[in-house]
ROVEXMI-463984 format. One record per residue (C-alpha): residue number from 1; residue in one letter; x, y, z. Coordinates in pm, 1 decimal. Each point is the difference from the previous one (the first is absolute). Example, Ala and Ser with C-alpha at 12.3 -4.5 7.8 and 13.67 -1.06 7.14 Angstrom:
! residues 2
k = 1, r = A, xx = 1230.0, yy = -450.0, zz = 780.0
k = 2, r = S, xx = 137.0, yy = 344.0, zz = -66.0
This chain:
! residues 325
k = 1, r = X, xx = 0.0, yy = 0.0, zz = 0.0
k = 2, r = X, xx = 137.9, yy = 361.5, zz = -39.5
k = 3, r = X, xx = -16.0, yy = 141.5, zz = 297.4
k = 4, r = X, xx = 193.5, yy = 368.7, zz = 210.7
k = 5, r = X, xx = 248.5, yy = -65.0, zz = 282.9
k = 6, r = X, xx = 257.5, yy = 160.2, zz = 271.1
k = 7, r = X, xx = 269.3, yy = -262.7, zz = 117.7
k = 8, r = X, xx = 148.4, yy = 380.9, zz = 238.8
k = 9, r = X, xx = -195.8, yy = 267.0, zz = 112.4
k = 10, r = X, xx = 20.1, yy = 375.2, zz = -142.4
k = 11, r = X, xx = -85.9, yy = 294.5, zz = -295.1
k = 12, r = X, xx = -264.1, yy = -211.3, zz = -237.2
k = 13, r = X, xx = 218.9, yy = 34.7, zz = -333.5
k = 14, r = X, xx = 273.3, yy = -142.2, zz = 197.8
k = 15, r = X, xx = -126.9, yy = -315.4, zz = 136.6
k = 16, r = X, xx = -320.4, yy = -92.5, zz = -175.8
k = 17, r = X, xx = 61.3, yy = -270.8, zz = -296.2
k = 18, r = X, xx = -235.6, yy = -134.6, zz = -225.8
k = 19, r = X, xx = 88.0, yy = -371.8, zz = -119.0
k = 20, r = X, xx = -150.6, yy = -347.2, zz = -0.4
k = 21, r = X, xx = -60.3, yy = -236.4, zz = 288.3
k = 22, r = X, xx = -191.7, yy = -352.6, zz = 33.2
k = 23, r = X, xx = -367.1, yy = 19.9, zz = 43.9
k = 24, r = X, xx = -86.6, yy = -77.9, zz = 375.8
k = 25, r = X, xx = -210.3, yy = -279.8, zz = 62.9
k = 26, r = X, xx = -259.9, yy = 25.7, zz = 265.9
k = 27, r = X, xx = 36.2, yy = -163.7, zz = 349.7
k = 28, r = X, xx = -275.0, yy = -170.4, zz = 174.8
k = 29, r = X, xx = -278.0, yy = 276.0, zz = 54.6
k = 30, r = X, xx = 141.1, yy = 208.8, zz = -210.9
k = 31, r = X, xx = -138.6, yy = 121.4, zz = -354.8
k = 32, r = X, xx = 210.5, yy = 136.1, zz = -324.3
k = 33, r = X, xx = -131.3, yy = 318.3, zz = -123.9
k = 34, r = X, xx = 156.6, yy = 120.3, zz = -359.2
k = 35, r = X, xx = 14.4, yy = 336.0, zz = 98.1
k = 36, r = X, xx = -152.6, yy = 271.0, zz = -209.1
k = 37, r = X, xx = 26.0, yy = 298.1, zz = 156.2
k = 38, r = X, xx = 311.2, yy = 91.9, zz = 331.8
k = 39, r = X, xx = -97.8, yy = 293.8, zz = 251.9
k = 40, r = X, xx = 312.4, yy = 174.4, zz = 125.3
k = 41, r = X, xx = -72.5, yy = 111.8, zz = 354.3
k = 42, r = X, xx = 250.6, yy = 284.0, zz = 185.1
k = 43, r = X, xx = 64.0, yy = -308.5, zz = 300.3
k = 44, r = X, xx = 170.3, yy = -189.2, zz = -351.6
k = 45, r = X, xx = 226.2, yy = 238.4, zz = -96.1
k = 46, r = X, xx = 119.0, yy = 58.7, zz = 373.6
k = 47, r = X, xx = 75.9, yy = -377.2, zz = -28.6
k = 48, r = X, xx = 187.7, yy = 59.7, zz = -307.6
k = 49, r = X, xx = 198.0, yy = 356.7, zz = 161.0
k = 50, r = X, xx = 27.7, yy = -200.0, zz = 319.0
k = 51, r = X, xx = -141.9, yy = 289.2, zz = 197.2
k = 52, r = X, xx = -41.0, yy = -150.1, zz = 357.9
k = 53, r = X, xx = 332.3, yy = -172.2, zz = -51.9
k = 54, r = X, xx = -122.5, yy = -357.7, zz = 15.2
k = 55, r = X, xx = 255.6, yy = -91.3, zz = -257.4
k = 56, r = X, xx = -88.1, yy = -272.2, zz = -286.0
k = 57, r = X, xx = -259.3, yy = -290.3, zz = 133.5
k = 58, r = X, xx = 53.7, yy = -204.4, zz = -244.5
k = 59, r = X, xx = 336.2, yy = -51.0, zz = -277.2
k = 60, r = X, xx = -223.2, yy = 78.3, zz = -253.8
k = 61, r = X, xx = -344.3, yy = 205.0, zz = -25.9
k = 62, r = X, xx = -293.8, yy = 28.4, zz = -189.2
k = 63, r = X, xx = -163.7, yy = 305.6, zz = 58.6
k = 64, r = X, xx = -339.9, yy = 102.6, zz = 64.1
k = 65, r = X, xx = -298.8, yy = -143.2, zz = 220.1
k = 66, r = X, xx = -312.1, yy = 95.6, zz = -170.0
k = 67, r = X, xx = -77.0, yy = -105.7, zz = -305.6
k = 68, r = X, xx = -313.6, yy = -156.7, zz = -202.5
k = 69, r = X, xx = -9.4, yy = -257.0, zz = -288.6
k = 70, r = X, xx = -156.4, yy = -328.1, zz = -86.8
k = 71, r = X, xx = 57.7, yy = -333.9, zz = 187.4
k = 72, r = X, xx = 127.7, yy = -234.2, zz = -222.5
k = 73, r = X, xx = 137.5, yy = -305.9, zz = 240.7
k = 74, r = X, xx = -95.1, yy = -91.9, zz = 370.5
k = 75, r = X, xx = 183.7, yy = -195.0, zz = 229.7
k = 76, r = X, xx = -104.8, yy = -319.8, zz = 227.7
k = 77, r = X, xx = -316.9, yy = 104.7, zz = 214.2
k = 78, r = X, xx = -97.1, yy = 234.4, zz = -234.4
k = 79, r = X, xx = -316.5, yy = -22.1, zz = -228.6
k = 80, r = X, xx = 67.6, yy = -41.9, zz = -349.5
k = 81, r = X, xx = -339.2, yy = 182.2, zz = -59.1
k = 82, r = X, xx = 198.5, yy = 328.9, zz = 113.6
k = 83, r = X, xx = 249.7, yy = -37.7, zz = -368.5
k = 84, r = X, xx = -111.2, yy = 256.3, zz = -193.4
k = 85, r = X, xx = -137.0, yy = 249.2, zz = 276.8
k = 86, r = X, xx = 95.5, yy = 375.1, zz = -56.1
k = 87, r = X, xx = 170.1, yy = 92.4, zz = 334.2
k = 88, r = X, xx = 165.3, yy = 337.0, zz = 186.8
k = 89, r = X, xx = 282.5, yy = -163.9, zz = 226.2
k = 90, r = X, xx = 185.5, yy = 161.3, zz = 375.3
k = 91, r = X, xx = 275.8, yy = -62.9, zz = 176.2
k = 92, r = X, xx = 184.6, yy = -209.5, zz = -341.8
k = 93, r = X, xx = 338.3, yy = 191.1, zz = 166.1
k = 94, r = X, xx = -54.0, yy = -27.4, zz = 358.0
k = 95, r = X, xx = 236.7, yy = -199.9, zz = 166.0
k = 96, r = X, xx = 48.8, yy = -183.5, zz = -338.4
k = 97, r = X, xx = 241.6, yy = 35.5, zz = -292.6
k = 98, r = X, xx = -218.0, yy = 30.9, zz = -277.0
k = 99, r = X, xx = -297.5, yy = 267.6, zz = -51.2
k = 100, r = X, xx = -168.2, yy = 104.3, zz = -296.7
k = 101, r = X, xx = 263.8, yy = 206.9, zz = -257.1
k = 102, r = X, xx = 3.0, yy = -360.2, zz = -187.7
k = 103, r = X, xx = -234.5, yy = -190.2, zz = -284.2
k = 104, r = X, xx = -88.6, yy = -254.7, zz = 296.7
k = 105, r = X, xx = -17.0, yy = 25.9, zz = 358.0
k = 106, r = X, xx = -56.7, yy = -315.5, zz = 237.3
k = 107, r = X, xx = -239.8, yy = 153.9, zz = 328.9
k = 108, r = X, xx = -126.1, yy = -172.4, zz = 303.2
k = 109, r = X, xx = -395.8, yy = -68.4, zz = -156.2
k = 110, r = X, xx = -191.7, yy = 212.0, zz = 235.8
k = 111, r = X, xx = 257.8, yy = 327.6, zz = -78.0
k = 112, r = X, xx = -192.2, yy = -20.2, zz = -347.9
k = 113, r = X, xx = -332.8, yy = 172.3, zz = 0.0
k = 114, r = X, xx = -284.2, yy = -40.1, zz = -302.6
k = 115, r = X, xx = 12.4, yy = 317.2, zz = -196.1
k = 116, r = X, xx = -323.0, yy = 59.6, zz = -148.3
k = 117, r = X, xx = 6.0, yy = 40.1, zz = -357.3
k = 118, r = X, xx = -84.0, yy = 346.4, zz = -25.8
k = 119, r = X, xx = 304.3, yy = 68.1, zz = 181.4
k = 120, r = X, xx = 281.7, yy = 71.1, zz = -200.3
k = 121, r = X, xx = 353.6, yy = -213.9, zz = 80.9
k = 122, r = X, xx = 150.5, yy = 403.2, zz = 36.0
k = 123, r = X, xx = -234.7, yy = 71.9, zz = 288.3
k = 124, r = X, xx = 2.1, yy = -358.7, zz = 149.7
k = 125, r = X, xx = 409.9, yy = 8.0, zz = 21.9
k = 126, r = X, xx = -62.0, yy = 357.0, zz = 223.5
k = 127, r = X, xx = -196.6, yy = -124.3, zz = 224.6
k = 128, r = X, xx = 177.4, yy = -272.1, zz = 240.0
k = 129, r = X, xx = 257.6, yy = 198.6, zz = 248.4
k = 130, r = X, xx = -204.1, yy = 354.6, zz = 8.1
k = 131, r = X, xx = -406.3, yy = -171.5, zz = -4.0
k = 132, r = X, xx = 116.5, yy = -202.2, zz = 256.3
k = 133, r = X, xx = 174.9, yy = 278.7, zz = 190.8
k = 134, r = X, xx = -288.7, yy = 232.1, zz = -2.1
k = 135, r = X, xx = -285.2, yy = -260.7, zz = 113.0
k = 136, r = X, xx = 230.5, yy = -108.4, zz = 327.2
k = 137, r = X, xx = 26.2, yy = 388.5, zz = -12.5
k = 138, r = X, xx = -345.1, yy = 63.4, zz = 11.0
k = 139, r = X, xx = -93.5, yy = -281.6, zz = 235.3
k = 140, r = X, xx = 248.6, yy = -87.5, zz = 252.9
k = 141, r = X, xx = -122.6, yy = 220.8, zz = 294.2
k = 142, r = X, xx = -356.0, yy = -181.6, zz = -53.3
k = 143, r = X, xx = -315.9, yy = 70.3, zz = -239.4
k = 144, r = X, xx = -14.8, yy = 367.2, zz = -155.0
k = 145, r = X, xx = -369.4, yy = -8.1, zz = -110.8
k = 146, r = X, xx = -133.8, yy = 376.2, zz = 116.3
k = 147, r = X, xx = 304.3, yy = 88.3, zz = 138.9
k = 148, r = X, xx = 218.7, yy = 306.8, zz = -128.0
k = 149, r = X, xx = 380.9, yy = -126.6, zz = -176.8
k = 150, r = X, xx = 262.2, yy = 187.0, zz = -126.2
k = 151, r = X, xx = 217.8, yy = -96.6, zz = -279.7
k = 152, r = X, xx = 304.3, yy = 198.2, zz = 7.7
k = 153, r = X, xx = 193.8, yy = -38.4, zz = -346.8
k = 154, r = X, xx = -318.1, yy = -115.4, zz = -172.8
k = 155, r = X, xx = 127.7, yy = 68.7, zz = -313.7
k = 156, r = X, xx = 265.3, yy = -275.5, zz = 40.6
k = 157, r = X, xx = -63.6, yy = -381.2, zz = -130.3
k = 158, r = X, xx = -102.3, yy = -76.2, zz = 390.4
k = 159, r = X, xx = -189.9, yy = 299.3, zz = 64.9
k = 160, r = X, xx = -211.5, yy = -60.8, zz = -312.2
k = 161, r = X, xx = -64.0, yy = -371.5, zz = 66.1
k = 162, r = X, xx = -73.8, yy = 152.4, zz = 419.8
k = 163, r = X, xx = -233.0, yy = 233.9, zz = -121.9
k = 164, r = X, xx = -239.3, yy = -226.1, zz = -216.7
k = 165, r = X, xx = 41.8, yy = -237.3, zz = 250.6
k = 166, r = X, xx = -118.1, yy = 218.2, zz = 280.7
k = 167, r = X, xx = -238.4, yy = 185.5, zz = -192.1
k = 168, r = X, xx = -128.6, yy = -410.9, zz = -107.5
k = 169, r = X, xx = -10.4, yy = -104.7, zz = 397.5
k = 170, r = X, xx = -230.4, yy = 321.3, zz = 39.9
k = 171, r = X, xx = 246.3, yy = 217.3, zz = 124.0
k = 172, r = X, xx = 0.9, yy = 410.1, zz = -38.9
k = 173, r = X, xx = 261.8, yy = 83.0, zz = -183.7
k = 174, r = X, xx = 267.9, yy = 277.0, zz = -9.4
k = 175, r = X, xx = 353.4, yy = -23.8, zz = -123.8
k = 176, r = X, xx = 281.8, yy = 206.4, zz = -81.6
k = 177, r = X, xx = 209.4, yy = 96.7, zz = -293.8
k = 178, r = X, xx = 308.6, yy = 183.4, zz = -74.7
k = 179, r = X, xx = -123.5, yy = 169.9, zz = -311.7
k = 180, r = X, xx = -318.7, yy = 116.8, zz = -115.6
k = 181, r = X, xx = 50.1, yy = -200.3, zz = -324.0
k = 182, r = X, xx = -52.4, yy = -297.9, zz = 184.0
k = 183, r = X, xx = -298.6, yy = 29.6, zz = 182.6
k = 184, r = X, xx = -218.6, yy = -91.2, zz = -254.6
k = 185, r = X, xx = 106.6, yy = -368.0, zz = -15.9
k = 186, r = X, xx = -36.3, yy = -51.9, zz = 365.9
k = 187, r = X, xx = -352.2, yy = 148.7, zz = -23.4
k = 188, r = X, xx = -64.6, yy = -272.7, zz = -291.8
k = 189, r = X, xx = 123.9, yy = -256.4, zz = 237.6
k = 190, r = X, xx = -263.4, yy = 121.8, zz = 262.1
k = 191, r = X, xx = 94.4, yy = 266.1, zz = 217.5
k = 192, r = X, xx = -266.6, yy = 199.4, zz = 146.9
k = 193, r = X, xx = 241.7, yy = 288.4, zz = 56.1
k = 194, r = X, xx = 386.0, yy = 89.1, zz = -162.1
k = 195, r = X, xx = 251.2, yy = 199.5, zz = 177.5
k = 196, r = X, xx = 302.3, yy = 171.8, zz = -136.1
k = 197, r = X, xx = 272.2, yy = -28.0, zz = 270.9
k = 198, r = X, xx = 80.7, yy = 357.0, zz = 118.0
k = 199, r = X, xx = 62.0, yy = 217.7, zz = 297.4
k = 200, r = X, xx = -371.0, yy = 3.4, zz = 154.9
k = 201, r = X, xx = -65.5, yy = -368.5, zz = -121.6
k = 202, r = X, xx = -93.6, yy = -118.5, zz = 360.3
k = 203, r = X, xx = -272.0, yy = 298.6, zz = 62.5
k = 204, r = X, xx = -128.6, yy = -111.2, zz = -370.1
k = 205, r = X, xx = -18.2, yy = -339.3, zz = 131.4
k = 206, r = X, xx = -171.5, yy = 85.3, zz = 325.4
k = 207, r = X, xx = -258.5, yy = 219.7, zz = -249.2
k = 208, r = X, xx = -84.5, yy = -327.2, zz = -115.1
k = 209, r = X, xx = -21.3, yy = -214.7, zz = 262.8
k = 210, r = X, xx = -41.5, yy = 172.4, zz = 351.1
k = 211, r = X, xx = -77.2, yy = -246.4, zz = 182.0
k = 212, r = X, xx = 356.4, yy = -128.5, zz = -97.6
k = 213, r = X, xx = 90.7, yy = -268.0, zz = -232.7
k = 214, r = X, xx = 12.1, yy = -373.7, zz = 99.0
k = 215, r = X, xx = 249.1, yy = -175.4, zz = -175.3
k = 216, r = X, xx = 247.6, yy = 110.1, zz = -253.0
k = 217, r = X, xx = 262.8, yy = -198.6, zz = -250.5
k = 218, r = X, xx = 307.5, yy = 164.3, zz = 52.0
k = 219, r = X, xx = 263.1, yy = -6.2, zz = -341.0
k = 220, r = X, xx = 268.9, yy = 246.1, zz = 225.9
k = 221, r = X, xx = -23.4, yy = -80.8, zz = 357.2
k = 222, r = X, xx = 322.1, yy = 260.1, zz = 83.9
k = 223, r = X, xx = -151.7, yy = 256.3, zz = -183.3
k = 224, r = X, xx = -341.9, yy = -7.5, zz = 90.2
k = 225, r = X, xx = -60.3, yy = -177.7, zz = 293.6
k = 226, r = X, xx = -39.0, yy = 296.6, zz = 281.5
k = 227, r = X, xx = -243.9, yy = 205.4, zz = -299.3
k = 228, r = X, xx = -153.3, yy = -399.8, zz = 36.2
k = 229, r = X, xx = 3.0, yy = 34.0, zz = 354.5
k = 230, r = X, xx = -198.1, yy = 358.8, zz = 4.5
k = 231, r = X, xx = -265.5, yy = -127.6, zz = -202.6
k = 232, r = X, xx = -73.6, yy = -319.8, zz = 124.8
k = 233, r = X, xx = -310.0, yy = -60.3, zz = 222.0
k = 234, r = X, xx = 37.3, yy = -167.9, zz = 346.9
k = 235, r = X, xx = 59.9, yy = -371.3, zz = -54.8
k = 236, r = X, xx = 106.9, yy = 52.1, zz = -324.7
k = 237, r = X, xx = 261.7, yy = -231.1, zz = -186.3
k = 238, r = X, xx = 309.5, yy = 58.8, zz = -248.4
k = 239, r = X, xx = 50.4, yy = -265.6, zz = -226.1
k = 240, r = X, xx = 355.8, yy = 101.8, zz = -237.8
k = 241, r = X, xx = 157.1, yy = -175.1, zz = -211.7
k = 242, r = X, xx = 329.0, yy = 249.2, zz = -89.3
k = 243, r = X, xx = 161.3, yy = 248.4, zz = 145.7
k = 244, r = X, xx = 222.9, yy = 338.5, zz = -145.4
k = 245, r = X, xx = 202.1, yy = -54.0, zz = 295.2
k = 246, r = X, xx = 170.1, yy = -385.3, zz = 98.3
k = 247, r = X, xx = 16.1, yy = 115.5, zz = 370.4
k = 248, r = X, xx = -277.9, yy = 308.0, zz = 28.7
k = 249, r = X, xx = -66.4, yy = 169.7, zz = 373.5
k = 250, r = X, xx = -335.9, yy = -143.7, zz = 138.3
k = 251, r = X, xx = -250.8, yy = 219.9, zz = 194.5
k = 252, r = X, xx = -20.2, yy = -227.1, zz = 245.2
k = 253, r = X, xx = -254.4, yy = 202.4, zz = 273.9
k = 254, r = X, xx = -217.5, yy = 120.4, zz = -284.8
k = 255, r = X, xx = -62.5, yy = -331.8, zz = -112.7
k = 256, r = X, xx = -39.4, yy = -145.6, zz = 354.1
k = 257, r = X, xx = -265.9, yy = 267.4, zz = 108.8
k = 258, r = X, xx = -179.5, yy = -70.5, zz = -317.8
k = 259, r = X, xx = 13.4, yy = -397.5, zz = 76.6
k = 260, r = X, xx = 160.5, yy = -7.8, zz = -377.1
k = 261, r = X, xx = 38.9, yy = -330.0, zz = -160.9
k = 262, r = X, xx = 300.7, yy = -9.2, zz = -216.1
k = 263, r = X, xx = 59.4, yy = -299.1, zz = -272.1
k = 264, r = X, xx = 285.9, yy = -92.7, zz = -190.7
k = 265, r = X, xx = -39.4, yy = -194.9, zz = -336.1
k = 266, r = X, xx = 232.2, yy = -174.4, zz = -180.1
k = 267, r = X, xx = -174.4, yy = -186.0, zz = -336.3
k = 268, r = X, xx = 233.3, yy = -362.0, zz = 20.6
k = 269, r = X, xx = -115.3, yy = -5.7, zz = 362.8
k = 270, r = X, xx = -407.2, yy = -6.7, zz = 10.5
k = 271, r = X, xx = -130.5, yy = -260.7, zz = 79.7
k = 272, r = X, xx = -155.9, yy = -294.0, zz = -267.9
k = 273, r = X, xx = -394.7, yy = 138.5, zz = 102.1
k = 274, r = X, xx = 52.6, yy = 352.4, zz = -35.3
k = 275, r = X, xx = 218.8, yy = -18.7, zz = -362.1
k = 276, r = X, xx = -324.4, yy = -228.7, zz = -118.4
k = 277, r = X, xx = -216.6, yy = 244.8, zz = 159.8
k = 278, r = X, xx = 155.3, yy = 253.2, zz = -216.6
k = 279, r = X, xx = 7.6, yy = -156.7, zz = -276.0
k = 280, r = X, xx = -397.3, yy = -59.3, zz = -3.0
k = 281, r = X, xx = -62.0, yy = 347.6, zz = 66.8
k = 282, r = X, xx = 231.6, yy = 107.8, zz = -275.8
k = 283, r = X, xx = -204.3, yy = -270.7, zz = -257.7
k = 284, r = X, xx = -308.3, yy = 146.3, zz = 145.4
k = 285, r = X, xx = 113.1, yy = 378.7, zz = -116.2
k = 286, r = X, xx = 67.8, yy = -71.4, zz = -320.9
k = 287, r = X, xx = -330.5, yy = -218.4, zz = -57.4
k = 288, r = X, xx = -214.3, yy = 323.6, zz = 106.2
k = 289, r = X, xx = 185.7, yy = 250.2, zz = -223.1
k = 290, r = X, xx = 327.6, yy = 100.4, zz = 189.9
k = 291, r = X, xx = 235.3, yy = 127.0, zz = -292.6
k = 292, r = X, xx = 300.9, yy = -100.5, zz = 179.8
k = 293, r = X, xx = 324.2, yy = 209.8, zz = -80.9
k = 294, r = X, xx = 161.1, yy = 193.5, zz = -272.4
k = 295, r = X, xx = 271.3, yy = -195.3, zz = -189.9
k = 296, r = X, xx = 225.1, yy = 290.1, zz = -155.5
k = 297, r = X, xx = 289.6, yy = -228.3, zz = -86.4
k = 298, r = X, xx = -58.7, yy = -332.5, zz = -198.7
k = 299, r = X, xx = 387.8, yy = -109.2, zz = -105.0
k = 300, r = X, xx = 106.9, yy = -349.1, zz = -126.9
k = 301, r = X, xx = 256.6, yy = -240.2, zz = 269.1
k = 302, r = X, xx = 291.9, yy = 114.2, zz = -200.2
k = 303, r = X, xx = -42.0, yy = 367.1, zz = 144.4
k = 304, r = X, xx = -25.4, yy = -92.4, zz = 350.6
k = 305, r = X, xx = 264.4, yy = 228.9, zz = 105.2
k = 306, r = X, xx = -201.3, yy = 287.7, zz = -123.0
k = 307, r = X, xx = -311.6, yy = -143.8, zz = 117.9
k = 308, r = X, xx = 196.4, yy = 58.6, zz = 369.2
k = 309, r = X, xx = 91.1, yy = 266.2, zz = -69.5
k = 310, r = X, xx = -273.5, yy = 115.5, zz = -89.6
k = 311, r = X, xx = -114.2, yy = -103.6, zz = 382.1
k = 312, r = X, xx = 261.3, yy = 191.4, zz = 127.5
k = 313, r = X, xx = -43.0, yy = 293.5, zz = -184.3
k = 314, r = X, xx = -369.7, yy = 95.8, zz = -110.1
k = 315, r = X, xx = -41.6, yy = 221.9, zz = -200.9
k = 316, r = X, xx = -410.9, yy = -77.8, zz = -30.4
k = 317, r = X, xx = -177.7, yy = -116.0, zz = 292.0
k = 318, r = X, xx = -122.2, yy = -338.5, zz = -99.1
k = 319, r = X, xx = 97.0, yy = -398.5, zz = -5.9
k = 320, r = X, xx = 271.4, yy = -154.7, zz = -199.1
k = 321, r = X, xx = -41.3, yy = -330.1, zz = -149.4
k = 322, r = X, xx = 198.2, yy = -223.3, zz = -177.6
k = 323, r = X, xx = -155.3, yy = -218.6, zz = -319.4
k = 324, r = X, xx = 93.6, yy = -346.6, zz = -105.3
k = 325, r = X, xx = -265.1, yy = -113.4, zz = -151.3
């Protein structure tokens, strides 16, 4: 199969190749998926860079672990009825070699996930790492329905997937944005209210919600966390999934008067229900109408330097996805 590697860790143009390796074979309970479509997630190219200086995993890596495609060969245990199935695939990189910048990747079975057929392979490969981000997001603290969330970042791949997902669990809605361009798209993915970050952004906030919001999903915990803090209601709960600073100062009294919450989500870590959990709800989205994201880079596996860099260096807010179909 062709298929994009790193055997060291570094710039993109230096260590990616592009070559041939054997087609993997599935295990028992795993499936085959000839992947049509590879989603490049920021989390993969910090693999690649080597940014929390966890060094190489494995001698040799295939990047990527979202992806969608067609299975075309189960292992022992598996159905043979599921050959053929249209899938959108998570975690193909996580604590394995191989992910999805390749013609085939071999998965555990239950990491791939019917994709309906009005779906396209492009939005299917975006979904695994942020969709099931933003539903543990959404949800960890406990049910949202009638309850008040804020998305901070909710023009981000997570904040979009936390906002329909909140605004789906019957949630009100109000998220915030860095630019005014991009508050449109988080209003299509269900926001009742957008925010442009700013100076008076927590008395805007408390405009909106004065009797204080419940639960927010937090994309820069060092940043925001005290403005968080101000705007939360009594009991409220911080679930975050990144951080602008590794080691940010916590408001530690603030958050104990206000009985705060405070989660910390990593996506490899969640456990089996709640990534199926998500996975449902993100189905369920798309089968009443959810658009998903916009793709604004569609490049072939021999590019996938660019394609990171691309990642690293937007220049238009949006997904990148690789083809190889």
């Amino acid at each position: 199969m062709e298929a994009a590697w790193y055997e060291k860790q570094g710039p993109a143009a230096e260590v990616l190749v592009v070559g041939e390796m054997p087609d993997p074979q599935p295990e028992p309970g795993e499936v085959r998926i000839r992947v049509a479509a590879s989603g490049i997630n920021p989390g993969d190219v910090k693999k690649r860079q080597d940014t929390f200086d966890v060094g190489m995993p494995f001698p040799r890596v295939i990047p990527h672990s979202d992806g969608a495609g067609t299975i075309d060969s189960v292992g022992e245990g598996v159905p043979a009825s599921r050959v053929g199935e249209r899938v959108w695939c998570f975690g193909a990189q996580s604590s394995r070699p191989f992910g999805t910048a390749a013609e085939y990747v071999a998965i555990p079975a239950v990491q791939a996930v019917p994709l309906s057929t009005g779906v396209s392979f492009e939005q299917g490969a975006c979904l695994g790492i942020p969709g099931i981000t933003g539903h543990r997001a959404v949800h960890v603290a406990g049910p949202v329905a009638g309850k008040t969330v804020l998305v901070q970042g909710g023009a981000g791949a997570v904040g979009q997937c936390a906002v329909q997902l909140a605004h789906r669990a019957g949630a009100r809605v109000l998220a915030t944005v860095r630019k005014a361009t991009d508050a449109e798209v988080v209003r299509r993915a269900g926001a009742n209210e957008v925010l442009v970050t700013g100076p008076d952004l927590v008395e805007e906030i408390r405009a909106y919600a004065s009797a204080g919001i419940d639960h927010v999903v937090e994309v820069a915990f060092g940043h925001n966390v005290a403005s968080d803090v101000a705007v939360l209601a009594d009991g409220g709960s911080i679930a975050t999934y990144a951080t602008s600073h590794p080691e940010p100062p916590v408001p530690f009294w603030p958050l104990v008067f206000k009985n705060v919450r405070l989660f910390f989500l990593g996506s490899d870590d969640f456990p089996a229900a709640a990534k199926a959990a998500a996975a449902q709800a993100l189905n369920a989205a798309f089968a009443v109408g959810w658009a998903g994201f916009e793709i604004v880079h569609q490049l072939p596996l021999s590019d996938i330097a660019l394609a990171h860099e691309r990642v690293e260096r937007p220049t238009t807010p949006g997904r990148v996805v690789l083809e190889l179909r």
